[in-house]
C-alpha positions in Angstrom: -137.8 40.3 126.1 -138.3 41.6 122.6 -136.2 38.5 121.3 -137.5 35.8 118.8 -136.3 32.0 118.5 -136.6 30.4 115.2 -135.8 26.7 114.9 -135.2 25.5 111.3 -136.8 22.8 110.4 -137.2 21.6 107.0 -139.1 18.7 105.9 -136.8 17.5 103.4 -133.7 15.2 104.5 -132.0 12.9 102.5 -129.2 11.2 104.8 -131.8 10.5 107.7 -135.3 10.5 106.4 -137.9 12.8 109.0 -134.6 13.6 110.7 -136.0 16.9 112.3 -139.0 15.1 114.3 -137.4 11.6 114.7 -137.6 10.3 117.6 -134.4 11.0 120.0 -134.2 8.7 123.2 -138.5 9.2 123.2 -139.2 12.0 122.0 -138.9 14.4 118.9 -135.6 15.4 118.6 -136.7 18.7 117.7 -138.6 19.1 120.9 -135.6 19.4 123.2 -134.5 22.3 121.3 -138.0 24.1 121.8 -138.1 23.0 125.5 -134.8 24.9 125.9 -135.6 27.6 123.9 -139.0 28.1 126.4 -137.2 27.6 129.4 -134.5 30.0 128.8 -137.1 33.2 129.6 -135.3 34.8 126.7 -137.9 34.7 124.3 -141.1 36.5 123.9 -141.9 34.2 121.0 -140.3 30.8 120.2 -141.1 29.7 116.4 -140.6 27.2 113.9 -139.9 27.8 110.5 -141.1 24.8 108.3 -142.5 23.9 105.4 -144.0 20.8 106.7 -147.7 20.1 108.1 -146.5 16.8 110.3 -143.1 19.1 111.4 -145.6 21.9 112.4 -148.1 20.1 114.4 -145.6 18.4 116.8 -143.8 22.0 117.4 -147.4 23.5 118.4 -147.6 20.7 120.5 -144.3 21.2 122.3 -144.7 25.1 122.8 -143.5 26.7 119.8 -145.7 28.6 117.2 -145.6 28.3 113.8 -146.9 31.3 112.5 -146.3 30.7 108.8 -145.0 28.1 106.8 -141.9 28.8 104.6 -142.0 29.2 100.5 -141.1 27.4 98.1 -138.2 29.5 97.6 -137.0 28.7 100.8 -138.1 24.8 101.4 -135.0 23.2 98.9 -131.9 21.9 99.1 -130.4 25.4 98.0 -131.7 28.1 100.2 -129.1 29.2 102.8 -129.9 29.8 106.5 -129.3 33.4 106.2 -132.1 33.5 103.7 -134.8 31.6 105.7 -134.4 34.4 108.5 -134.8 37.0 106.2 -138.1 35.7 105.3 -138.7 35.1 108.9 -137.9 38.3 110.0 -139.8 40.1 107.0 -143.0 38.1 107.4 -143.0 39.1 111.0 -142.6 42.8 109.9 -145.4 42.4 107.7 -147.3 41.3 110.9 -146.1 44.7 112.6 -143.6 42.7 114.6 -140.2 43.2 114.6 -137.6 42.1 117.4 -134.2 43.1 118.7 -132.2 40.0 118.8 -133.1 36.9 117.1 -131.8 32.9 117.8 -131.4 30.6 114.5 -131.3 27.1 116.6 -131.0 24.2 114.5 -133.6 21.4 115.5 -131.4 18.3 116.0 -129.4 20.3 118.7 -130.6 18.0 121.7 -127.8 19.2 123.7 -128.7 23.1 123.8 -129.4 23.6 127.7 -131.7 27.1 128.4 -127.9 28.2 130.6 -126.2 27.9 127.2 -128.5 30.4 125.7 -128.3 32.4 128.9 -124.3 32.5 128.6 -124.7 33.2 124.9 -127.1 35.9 125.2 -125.4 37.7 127.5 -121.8 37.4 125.6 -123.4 39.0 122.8 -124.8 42.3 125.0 -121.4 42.6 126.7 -119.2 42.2 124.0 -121.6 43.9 121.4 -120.9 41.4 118.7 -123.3 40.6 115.6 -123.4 36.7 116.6 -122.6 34.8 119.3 -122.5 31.0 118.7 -120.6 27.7 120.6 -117.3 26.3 119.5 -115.9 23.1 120.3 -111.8 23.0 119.9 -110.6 20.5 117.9 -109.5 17.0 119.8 -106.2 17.0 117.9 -104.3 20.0 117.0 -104.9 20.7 113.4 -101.4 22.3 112.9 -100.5 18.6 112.5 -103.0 17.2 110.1 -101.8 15.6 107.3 -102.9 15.2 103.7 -103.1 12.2 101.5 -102.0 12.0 97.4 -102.2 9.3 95.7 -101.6 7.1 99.4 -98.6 9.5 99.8 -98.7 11.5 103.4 -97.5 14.9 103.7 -97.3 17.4 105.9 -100.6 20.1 105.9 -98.4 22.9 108.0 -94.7 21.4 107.4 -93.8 24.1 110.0 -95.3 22.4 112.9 -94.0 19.1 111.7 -91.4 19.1 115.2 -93.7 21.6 116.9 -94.6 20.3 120.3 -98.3 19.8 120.6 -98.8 22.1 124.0 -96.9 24.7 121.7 -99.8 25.1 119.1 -102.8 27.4 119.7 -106.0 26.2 120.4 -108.1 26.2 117.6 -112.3 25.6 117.8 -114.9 24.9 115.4 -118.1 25.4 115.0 -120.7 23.2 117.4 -123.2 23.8 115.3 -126.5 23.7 117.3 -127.1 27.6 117.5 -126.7 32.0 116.3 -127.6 34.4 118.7 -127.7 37.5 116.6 -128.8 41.0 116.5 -131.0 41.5 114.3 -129.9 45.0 113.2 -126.4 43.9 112.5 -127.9 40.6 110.1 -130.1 42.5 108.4 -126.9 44.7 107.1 -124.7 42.0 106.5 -126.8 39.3 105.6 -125.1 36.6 107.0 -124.5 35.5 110.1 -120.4 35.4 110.7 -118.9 38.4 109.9 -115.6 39.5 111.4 -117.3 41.3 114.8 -118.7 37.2 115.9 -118.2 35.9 119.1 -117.8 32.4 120.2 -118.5 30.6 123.5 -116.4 27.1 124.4 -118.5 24.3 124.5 -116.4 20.7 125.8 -116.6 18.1 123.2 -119.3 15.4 125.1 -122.0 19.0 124.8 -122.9 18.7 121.2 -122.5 15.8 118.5 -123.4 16.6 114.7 -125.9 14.2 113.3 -125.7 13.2 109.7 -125.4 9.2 109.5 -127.1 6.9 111.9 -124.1 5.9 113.9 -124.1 9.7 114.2 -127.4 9.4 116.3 -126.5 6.3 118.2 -123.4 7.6 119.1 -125.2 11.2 120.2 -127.9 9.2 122.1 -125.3 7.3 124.2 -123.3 10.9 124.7 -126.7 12.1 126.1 -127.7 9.5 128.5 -124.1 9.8 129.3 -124.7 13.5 130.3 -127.6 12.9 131.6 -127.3 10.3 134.1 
């Protein structure tokens, strides 16, 4: 398939130091986003994008190519996702490649399965969206969230404040572990949500965000959990 996967995977993080190649319950965490990016048969080129020697030597050894390393523009704590795939996708046509649909996966996504990008991928042909990426809905409805002033609650929606909570819609976030995009469509926009985005539900024990280190205790146990 004329489809690319680029993992992001900057050297640089502040919260968890080498967070992108740290080791997750043995292994790299970045390496089980690669190994499901490879075994999904989806790809005719799996990459990282990195701007790091140590973060592009374990990828080659787990499969994925790192065909160039990022710039400088795009290494720092400022440069958005949507503008490290542009320079992805531009060095790639200045290689005389150039692809149909393209995956951003984010490398401390340990919970991406090859079916996910399967169901993913095929959502966004169907449905002809831009982007296609998982949801989670929230655990408690977010019609009833408060907010706090000066130790003083009040009601966020004061609407909804008798409103039964199998009355209120359903409402999802983002998982954030992946974008399956066409490239055509990103390269207009430049950006990745744009109002013709799809979304596929993910339950909540098939992704954890990782920012803390209780984060990644608690995701390990979630894994083994899934995984038994």
């Amino acid at each position: 398939m004329n489809n690319v996967a680029i993992i992001t995977a900057r050297g640089g993080s502040k919260r968890i130091p080498r967070k992108n190649i740290r080791p997750f319950l043995g292994k790299p965490i970045i390496a089980y986003v690669i190994d499901a990016a490879l075994q999904s048969g989806l790809f005719s080129e799996v990459m990282v994008s990195t701007d790091d020697s140590e973060i592009a030597e374990i990828a080659r050894n787990y499969g994925a190519s790192v065909p160039f390393l990022r710039t400088l523009e795009t290494a720092d704590d400022f440069a958005t996702t949507a503008q490290v795939l542009t320079e992805v996708l531009t060095q790639y046509v200045q290689q005389n490649k150039q692809f149909s649909y393209a995956c951003c996966l984010y490398p401390t996504a340990p919970f991406v399965t090859p079916d996910l990008l399967n169901r993913a991928f095929s959502t966004l042909i169907e449905k002809q969206f831009d982007t296609v990426y998982p949801v989670q809905q929230f655990s408690f409805p977010i019609q009833r969230a408060v907010l706090l002033r000066e130790s003083k609650v009040q009601w966020f929606q004061p609407e909804h404040a008798l409103t039964r909570s199998q009355d209120l819609e359903p409402v999802y976030h983002d998982a954030g572990q992946f974008y399956f995009f066409n490239v055509n469509a990103f390269q207009q926009n430049q950006r990745l949500i744009t109002d013709n985005s799809g979304g596929i539900i993910i339950p909540e024990m098939a992704a954890h965000d990782i920012d803390t280190e209780t984060d990644w205790q608690v995701a390990e146990f979630k894994y083994r959990l899934l995984h038994q």
